[in-house]
PAZAPA-4460 file (N, C-alpha, C; in steps of 0.05 Angstrom, whole numbers, plus 32768, in hexadecimal, padded with zeros to 4 digits):
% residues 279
    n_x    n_y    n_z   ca_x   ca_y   ca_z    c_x    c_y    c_z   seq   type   mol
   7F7F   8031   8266   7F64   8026   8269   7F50   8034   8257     1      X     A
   7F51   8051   8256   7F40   805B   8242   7F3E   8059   8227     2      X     A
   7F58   8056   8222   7F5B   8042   8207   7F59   8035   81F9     3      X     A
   7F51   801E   8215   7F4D   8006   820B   7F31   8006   8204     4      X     A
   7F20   8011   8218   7F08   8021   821D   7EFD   802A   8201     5      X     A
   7F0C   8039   81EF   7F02   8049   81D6   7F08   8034   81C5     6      X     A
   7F19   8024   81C2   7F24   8012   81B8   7F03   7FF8   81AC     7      X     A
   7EF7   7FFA   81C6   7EE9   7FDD   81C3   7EDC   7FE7   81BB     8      X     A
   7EC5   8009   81BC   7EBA   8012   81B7   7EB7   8011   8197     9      X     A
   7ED4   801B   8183   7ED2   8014   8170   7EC9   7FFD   8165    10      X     A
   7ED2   7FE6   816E   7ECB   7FCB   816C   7EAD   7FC2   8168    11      X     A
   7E9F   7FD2   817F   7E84   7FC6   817E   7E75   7FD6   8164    12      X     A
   7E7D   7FF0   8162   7E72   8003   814F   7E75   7FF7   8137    13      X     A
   7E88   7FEA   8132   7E92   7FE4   8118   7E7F   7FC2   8111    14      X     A
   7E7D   7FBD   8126   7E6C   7FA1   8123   7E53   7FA1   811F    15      X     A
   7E40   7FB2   8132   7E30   7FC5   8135   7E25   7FD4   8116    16      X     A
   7E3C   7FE1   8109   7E33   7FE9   80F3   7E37   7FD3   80D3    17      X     A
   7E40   7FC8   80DA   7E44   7FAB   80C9   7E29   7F99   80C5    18      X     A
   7E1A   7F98   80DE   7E01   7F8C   80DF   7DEB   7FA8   80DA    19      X     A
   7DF3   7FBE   80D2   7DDA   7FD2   80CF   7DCE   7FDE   80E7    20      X     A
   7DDA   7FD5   8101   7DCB   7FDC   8117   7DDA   7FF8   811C    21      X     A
   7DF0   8001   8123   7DF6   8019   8123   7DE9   802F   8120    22      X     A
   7DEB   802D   8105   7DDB   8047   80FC   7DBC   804D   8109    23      X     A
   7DAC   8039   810D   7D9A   8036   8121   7DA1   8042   8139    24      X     A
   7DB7   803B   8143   7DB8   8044   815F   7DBE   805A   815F    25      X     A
   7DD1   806E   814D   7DCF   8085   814E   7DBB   8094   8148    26      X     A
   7DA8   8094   8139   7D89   809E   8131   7D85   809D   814B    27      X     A
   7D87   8089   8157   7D71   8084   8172   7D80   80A2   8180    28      X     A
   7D99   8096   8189   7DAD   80AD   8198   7DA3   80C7   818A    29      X     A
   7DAA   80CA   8170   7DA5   80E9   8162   7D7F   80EF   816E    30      X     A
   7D7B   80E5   816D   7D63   80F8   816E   7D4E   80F0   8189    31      X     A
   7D66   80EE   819C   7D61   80F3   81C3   7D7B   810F   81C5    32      X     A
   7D8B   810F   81B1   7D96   8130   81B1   7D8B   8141   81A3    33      X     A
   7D7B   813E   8198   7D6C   8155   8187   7D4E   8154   81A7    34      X     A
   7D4D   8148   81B3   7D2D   8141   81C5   7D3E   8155   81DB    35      X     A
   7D52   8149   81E1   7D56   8155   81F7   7D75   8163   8206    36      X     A
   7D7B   816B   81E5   7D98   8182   81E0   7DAC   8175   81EF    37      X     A
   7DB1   8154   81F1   7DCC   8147   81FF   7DDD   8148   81F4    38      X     A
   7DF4   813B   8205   7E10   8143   81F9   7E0D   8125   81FA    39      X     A
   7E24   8118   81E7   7E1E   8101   81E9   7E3F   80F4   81EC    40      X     A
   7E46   80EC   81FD   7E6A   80F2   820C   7E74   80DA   81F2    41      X     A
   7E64   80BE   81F6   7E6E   80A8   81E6   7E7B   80B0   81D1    42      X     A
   7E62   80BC   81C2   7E66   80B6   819F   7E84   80D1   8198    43      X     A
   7E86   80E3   81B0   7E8E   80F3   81AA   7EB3   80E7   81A9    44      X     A
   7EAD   80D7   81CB   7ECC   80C0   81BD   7ED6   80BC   81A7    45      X     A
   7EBD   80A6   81A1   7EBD   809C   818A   7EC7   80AE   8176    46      X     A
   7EB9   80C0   8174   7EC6   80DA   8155   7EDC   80E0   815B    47      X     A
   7EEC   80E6   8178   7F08   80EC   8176   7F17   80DD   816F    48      X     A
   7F0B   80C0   817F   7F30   80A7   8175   7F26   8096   8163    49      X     A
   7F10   80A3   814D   7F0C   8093   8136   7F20   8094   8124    50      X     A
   7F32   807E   8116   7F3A   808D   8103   7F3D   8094   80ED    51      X     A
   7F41   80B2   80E3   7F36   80B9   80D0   7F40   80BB   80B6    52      X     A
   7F2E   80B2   809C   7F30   80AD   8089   7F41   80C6   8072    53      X     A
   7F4E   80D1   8071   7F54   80F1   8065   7F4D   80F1   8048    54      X     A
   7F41   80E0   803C   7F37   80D8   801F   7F24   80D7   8020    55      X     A
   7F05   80DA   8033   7EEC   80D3   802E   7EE1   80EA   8035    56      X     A
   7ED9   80F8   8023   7EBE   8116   801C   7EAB   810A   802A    57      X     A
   7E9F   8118   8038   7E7D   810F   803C   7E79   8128   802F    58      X     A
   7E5D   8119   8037   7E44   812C   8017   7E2E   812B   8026    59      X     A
   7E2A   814F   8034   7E11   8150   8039   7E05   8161   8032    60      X     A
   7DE8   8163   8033   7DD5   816F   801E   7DB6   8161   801C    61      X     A
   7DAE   816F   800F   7D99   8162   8004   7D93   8151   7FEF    62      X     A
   7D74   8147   7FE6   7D77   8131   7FD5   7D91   812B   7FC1    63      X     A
   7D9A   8142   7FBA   7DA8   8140   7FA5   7DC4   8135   7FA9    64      X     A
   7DC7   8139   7FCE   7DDF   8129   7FD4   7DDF   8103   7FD1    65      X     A
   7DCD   8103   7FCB   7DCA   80E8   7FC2   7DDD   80D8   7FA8    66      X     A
   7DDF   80F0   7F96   7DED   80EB   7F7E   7E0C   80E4   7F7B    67      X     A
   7E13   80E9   7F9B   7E30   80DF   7FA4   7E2F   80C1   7FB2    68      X     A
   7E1F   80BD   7FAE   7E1C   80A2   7FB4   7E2D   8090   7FA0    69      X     A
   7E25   8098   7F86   7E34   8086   7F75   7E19   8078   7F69    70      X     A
   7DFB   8074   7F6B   7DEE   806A   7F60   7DD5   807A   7F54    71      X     A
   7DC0   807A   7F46   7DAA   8075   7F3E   7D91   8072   7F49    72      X     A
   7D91   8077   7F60   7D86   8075   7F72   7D7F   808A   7F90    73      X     A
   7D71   8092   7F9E   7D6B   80A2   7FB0   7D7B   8090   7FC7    74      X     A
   7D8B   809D   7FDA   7D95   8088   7FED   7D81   8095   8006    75      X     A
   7D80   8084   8021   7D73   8089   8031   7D7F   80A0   803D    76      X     A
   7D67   80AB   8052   7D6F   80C8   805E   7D84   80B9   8075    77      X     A
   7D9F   80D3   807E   7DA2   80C8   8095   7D96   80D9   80AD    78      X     A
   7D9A   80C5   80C2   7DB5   80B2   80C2   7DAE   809B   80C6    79      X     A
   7D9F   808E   80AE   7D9D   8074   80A3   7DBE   8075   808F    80      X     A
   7DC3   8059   8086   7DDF   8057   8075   7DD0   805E   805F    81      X     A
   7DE9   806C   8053   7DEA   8069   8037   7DF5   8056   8026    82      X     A
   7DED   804D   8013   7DFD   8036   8008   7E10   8048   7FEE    83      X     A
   7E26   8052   7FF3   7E38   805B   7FE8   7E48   8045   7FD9    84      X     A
   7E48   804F   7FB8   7E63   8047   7FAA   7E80   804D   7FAD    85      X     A
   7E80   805B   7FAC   7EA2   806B   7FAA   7EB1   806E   7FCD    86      X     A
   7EB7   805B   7FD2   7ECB   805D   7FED   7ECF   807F   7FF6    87      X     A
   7ED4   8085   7FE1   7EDB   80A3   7FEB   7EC8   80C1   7FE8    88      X     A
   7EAE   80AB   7FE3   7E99   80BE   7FE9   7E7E   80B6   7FFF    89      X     A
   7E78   80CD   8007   7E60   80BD   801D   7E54   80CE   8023    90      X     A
   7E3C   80C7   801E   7E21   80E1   801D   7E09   80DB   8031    91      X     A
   7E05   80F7   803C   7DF2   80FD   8050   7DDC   8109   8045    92      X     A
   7DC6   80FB   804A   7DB0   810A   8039   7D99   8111   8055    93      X     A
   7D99   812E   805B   7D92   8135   806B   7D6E   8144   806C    94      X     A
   7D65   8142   8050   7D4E   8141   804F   7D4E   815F   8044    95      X     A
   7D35   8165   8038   7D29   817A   8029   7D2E   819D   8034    96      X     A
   7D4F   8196   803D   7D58   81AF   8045   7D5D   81C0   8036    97      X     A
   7D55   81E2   8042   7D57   8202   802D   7D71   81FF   8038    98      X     A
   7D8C   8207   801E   7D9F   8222   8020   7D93   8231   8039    99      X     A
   7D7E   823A   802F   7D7A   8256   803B   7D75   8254   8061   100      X     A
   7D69   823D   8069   7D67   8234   8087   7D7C   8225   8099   101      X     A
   7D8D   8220   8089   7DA6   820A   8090   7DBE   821D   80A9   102      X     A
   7DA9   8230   80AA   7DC1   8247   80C9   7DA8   824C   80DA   103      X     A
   7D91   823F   80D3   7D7F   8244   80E9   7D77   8225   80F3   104      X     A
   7D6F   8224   8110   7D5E   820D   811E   7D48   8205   8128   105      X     A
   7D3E   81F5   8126   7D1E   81EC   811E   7D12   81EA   810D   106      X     A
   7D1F   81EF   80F0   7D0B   81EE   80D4   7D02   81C9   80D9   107      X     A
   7CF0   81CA   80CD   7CE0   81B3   80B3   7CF3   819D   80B6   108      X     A
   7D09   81A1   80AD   7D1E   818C   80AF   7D2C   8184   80BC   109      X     A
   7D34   8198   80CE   7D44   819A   80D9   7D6A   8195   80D9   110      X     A
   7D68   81A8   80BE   7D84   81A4   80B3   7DA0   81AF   80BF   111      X     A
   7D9B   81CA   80D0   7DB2   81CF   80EB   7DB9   81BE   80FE   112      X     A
   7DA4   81B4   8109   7DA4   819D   8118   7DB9   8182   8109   113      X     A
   7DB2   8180   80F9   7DBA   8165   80EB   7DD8   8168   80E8   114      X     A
   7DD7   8183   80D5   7DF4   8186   80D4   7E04   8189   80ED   115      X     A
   7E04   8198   80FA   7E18   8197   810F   7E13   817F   8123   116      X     A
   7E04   816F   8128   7E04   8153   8132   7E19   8148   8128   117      X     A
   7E15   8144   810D   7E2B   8134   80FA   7E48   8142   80FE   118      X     A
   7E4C   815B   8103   7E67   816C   8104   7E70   8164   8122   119      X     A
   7E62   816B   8133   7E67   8164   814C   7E6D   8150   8157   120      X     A
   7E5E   8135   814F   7E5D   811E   8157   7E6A   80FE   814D   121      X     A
   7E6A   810B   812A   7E6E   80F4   8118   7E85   80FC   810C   122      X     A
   7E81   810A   80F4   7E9A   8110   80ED   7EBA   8116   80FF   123      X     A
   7ED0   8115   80FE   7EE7   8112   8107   7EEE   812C   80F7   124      X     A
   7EFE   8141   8113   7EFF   815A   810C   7F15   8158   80ED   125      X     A
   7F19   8167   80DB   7F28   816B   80CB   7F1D   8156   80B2   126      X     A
   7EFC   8154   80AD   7F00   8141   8096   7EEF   8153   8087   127      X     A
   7EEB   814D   8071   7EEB   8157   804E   7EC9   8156   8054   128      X     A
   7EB9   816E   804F   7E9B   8172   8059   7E8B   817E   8034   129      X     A
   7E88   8173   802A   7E80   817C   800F   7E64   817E   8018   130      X     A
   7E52   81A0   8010   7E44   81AB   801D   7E2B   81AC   7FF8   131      X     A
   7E0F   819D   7FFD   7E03   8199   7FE2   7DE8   81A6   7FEE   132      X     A
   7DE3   81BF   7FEB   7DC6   81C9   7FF1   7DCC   81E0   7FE3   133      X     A
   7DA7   81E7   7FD8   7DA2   8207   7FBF   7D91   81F9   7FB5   134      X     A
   7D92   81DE   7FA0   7D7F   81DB   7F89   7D68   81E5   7F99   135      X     A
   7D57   81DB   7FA9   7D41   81DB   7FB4   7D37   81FF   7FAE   136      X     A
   7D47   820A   7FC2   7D45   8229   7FC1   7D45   8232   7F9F   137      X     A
   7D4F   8222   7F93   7D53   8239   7F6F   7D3C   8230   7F67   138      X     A
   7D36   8211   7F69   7D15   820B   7F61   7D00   820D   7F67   139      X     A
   7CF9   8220   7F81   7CE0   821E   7F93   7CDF   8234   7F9A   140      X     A
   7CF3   8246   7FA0   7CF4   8260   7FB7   7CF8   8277   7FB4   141      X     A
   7D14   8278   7FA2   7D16   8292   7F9F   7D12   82A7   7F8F   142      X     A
   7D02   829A   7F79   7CF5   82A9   7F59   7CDA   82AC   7F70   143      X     A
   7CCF   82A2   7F7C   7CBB   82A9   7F8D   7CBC   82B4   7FA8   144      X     A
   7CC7   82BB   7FB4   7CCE   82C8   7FC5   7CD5   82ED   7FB7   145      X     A
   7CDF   82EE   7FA5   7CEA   8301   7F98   7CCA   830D   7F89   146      X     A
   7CBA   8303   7F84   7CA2   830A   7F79   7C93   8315   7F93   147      X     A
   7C95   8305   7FA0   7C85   830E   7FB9   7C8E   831E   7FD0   148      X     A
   7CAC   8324   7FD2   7CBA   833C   7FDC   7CBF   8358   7FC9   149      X     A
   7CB9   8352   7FAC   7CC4   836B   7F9D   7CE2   8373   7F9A   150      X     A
   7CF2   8362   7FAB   7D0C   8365   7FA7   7D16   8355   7F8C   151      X     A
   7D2F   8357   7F82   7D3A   834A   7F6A   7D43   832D   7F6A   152      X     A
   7D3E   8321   7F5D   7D4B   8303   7F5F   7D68   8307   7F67   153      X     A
   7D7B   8316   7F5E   7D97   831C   7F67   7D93   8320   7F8C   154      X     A
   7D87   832C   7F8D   7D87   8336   7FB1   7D78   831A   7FB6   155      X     A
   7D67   830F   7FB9   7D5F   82F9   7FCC   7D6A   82E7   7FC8   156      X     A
   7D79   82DD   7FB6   7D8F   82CA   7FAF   7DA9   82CA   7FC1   157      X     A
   7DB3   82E8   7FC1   7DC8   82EC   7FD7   7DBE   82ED   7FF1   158      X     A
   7DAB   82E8   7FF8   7DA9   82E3   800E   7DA6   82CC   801A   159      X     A
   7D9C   82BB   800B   7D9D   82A0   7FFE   7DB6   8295   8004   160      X     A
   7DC2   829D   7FF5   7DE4   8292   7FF6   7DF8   829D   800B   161      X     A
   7DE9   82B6   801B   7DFC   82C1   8034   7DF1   82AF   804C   162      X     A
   7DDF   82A4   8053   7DD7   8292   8065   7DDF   8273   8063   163      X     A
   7DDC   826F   8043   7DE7   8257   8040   7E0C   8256   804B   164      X     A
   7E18   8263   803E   7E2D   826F   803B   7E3C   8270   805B   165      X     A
   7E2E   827D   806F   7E30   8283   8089   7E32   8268   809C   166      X     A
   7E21   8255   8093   7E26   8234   8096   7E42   822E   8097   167      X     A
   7E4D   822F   8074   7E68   8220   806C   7E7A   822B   8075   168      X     A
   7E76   8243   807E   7E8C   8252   8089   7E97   8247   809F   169      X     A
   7E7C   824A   80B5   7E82   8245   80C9   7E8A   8221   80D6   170      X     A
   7E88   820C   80BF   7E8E   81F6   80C0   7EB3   81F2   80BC   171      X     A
   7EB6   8202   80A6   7ED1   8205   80A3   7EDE   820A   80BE   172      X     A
   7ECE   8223   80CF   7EDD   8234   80E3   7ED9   8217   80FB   173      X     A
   7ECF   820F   80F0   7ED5   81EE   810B   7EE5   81DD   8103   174      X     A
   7EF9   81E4   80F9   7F07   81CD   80EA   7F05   81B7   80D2   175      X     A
   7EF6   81BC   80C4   7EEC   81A9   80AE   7EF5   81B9   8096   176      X     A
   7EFD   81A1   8083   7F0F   81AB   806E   7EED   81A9   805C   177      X     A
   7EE3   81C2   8049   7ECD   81C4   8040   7EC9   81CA   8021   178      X     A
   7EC5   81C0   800F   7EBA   81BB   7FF8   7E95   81C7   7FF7   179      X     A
   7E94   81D3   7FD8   7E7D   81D9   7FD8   7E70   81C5   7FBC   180      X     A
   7E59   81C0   7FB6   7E52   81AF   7F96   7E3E   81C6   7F90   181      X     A
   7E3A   81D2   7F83   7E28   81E0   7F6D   7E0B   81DB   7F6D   182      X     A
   7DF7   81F7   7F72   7DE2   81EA   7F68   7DDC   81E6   7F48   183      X     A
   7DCC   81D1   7F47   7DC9   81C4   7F26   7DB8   81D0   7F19   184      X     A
   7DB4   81D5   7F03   7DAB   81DE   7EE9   7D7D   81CE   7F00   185      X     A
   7D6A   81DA   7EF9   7D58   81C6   7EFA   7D49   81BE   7EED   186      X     A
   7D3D   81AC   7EE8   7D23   819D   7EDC   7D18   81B6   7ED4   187      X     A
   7D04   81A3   7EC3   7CFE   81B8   7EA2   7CD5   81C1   7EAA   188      X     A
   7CCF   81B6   7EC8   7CB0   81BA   7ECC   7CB1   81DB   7EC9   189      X     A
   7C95   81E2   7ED0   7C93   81FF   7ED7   7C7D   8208   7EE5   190      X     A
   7C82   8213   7EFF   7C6F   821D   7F11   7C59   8205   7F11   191      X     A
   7C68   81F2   7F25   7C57   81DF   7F2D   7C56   81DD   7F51   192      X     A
   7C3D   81D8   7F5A   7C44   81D3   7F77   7C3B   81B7   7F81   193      X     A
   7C4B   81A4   7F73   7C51   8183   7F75   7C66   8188   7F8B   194      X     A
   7C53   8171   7F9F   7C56   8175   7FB9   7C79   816A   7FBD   195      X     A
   7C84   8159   7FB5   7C99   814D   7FAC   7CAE   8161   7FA0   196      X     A
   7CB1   816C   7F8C   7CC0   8179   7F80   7CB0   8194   7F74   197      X     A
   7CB2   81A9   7F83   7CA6   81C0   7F80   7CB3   81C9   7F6A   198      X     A
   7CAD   81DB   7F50   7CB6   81F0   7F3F   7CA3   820C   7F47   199      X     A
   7CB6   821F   7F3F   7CB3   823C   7F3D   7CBB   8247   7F28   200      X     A
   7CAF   8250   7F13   7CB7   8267   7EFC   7CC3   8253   7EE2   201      X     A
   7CD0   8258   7ED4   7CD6   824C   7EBA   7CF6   8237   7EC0   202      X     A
   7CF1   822A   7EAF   7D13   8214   7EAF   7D26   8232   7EA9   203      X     A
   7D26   8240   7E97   7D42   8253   7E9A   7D3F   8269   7EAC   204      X     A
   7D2A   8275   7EBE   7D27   8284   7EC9   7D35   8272   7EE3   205      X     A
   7D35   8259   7EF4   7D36   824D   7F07   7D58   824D   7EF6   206      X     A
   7D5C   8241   7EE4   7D7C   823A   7ED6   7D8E   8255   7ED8   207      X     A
   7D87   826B   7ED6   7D96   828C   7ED4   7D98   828A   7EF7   208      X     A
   7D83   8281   7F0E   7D82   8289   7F29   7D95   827D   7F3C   209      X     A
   7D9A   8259   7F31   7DA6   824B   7F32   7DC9   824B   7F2D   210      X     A
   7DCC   825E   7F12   7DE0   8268   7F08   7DED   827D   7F1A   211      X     A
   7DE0   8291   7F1D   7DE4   82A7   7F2F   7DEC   829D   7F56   212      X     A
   7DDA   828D   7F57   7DDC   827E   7F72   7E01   827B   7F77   213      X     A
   7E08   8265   7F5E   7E22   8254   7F5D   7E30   8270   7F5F   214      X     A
   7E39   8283   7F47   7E46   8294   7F42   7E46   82A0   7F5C   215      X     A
   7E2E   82B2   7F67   7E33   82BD   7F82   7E46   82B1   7F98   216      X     A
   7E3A   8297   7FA1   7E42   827E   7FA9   7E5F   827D   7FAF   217      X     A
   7E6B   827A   7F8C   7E87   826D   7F8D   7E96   828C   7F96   218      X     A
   7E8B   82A7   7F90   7E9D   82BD   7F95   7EA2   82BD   7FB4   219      X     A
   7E90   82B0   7FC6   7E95   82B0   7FDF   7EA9   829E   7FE8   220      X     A
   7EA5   8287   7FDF   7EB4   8273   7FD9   7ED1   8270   7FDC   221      X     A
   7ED8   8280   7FCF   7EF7   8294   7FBE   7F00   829B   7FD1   222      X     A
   7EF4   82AF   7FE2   7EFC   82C1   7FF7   7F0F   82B0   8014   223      X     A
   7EF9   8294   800C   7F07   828D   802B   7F15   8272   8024   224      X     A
   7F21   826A   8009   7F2D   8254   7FFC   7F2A   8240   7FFB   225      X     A
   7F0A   823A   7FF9   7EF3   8226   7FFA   7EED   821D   7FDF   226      X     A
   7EED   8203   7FE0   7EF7   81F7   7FC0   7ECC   81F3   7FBA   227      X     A
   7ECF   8204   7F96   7EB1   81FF   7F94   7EAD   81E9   7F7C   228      X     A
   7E9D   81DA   7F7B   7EA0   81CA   7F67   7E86   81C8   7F51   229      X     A
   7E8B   81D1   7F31   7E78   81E2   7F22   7E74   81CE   7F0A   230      X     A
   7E61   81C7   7F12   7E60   81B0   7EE9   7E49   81C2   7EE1   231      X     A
   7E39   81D6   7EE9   7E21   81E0   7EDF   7E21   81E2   7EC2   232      X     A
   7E35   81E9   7EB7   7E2B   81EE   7E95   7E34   81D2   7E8B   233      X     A
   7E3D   81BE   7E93   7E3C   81A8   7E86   7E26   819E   7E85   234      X     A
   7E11   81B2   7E98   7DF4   8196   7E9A   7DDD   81AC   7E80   235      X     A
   7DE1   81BB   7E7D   7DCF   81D7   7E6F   7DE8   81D6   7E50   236      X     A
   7DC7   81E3   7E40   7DCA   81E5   7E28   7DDF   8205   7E22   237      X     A
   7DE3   820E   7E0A   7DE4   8222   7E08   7DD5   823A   7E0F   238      X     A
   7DBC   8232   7E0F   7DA5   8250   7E1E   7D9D   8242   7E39   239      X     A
   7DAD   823A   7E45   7DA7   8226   7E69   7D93   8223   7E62   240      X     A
   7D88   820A   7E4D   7D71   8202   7E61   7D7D   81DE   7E64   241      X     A
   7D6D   81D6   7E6D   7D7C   81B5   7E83   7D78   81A3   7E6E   242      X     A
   7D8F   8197   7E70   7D90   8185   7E62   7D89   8165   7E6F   243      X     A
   7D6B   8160   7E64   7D66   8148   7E7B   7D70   812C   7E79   244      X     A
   7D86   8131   7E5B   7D96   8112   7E59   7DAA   8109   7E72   245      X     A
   7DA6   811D   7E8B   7DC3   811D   7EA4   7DA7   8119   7EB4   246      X     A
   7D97   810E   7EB5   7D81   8106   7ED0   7D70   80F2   7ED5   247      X     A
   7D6A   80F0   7EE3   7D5F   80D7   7EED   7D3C   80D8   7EE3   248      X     A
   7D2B   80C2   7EDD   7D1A   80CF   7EDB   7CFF   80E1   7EE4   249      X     A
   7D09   80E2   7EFC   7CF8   80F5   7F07   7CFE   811A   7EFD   250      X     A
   7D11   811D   7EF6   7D18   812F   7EE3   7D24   8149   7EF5   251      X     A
   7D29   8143   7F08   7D3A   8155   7F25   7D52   814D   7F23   252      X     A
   7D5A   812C   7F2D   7D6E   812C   7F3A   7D86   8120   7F21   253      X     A
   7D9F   8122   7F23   7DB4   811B   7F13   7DB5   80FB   7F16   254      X     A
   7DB9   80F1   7EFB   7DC6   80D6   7EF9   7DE9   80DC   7EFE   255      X     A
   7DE8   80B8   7EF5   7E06   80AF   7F04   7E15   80B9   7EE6   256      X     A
   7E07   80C0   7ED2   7E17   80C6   7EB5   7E22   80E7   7EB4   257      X     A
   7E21   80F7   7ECD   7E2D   810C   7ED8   7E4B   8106   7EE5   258      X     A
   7E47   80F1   7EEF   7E5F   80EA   7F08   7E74   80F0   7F02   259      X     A
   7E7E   80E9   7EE3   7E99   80EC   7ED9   7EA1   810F   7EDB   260      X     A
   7E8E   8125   7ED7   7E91   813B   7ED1   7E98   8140   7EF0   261      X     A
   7E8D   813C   7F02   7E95   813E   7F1C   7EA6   8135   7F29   262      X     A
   7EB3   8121   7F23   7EC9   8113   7F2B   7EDC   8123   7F17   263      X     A
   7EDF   8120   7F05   7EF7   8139   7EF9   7EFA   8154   7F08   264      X     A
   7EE4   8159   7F12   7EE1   8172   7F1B   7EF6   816C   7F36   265      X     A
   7EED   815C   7F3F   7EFA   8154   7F5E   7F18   814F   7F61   266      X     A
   7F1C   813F   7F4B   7F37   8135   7F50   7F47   8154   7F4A   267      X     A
   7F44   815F   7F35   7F4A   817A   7F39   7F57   8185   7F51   268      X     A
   7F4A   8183   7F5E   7F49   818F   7F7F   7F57   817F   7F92   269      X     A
   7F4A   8167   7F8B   7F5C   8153   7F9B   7F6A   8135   7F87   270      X     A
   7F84   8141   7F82   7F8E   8127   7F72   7F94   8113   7F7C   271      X     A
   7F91   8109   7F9B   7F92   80FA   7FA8   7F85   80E6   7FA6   272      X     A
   7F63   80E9   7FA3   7F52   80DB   7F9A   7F55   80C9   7F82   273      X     A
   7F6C   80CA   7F6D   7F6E   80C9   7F50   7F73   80A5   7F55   274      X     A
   7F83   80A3   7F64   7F76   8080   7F6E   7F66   8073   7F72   275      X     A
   7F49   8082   7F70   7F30   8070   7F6D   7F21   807A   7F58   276      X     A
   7F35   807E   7F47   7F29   8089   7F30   7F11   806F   7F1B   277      X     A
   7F23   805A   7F26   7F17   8040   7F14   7F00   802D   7F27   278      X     A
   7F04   803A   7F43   7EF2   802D   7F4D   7ED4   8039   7F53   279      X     A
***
């Protein structure tokens, strides 16, 4: 009987999300558990006898997780849909989340929250979690924070990346097979406080912080056999500074004329994928 039970459940979800209403209803659901810390028994069914896809990465992060979309375009925050190209990719864009806050609860965004909602609730234990947050922090935070603590860009960076870091860890330690993407080379402004896209300090001063970020990053990486995935000097010149023929024109985020460098990167790791290579 309970079977049959989970059974129809899928059914309606799947119909439900076919007409766009789903995802609606979980927003609604997600955020009466953020109001009032429920457990929510259904959806949690649902995530066990869903079944699961062992080829599809999600991609969560910030704006920049957008660029797994497969388009040219900003996709909506979730947990609105994304309109994803690549079957075997699918991105969560969880809003203007720090590296640096993503192990604490209550920020601005509320990006702990988000994430483990989605670990807990949605995702199906054992699937492929590609983890996309830093740019923000290398462009806004930590050349300034480091001026205004007196400590070294090297030290507030690692701390940076031990909090971030402390996240992926502990996502793995729940079962989730975990991938990291690199933060990117940034836009060429300087020391601007555009409310939209903040800069701090120079394009190679933010490009060396950014650099150091990844490198620190991937050595942690290593330790616990966490696959990191690095196009950074494909997007930078010989003296890093950004090359803005790989961006969109707001001059932050990556176009789709990156994708190939990242998909080589991937199949790498996973030659499994090499069947949607054409699609």
């Amino acid at each position: 009987m309970k079977k049959l039970i989970y059974f129809l459940l899928i059914i309606i979800e799947k119909i439900l999300d076919f007409f766009n209403i789903f995802s609606k209803l979980k927003y609604n659901i997600y955020k009466l558990t953020l109001k009032y810390n429920l457990n929510i028994g259904i959806l949690q069914q649902l995530r066990i006898h869903r079944k699961k896809h062992k080829l599809v990465i999600h991609c969560i992060g910030d704006s920049h997780v957008t660029f797994f979309s497969g388009r040219n375009s900003t996709q909506k925050g979730w947990p609105k849909k994304s309109f994803d190209k690549y079957s075997f990719l699918k991105s969560y864009w969880f809003g203007a989340v720090l590296a640096y806050n993503l192990c604490v609860f209550k920020t601005r965004n509320k990006g702990r929250e988000k994430l483990l909602y989605l670990l807990d609730h949605i995702l199906p234990l054992g699937s492929k979690v590609l983890f996309c947050f830093g740019e923000i922090d290398c462009r806004a935070h930590l050349l300034k924070q480091a001026e205004i603590t007196g400590e070294s860009i090297q030290e507030i960076t690692r701390k940076c990346v031990d909090r971030y870091f402390s996240v992926i860890k502990e996502t793995k330690e729940r079962g989730f097979e975990v991938l990291v993407y690199n933060v990117i080379p940034s836009g060429i402004l300087e020391n601007t406080n555009k409310i939209q896209f903040p800069y701090y300090g120079t394009n190679l001063e933010r490009n060396n912080v950014s650099k150091f970020f990844n490198k620190y990053l991937k050595h942690k990486l290593n330790k616990y056999n966490i696959t990191f995935i690095d196009i950074f000097d494909k997007l930078v010149s010989e003296n890093y500074e950004t090359n803005l023929g790989y961006y969109l024109d707001d001059g932050v985020h990556l176009s789709q004329k990156v994708m190939p460098y990242f998909l080589n990167e991937l199949f790498k790791n996973y030659p499994d994928l090499l069947r949607f290579r054409k699609k």
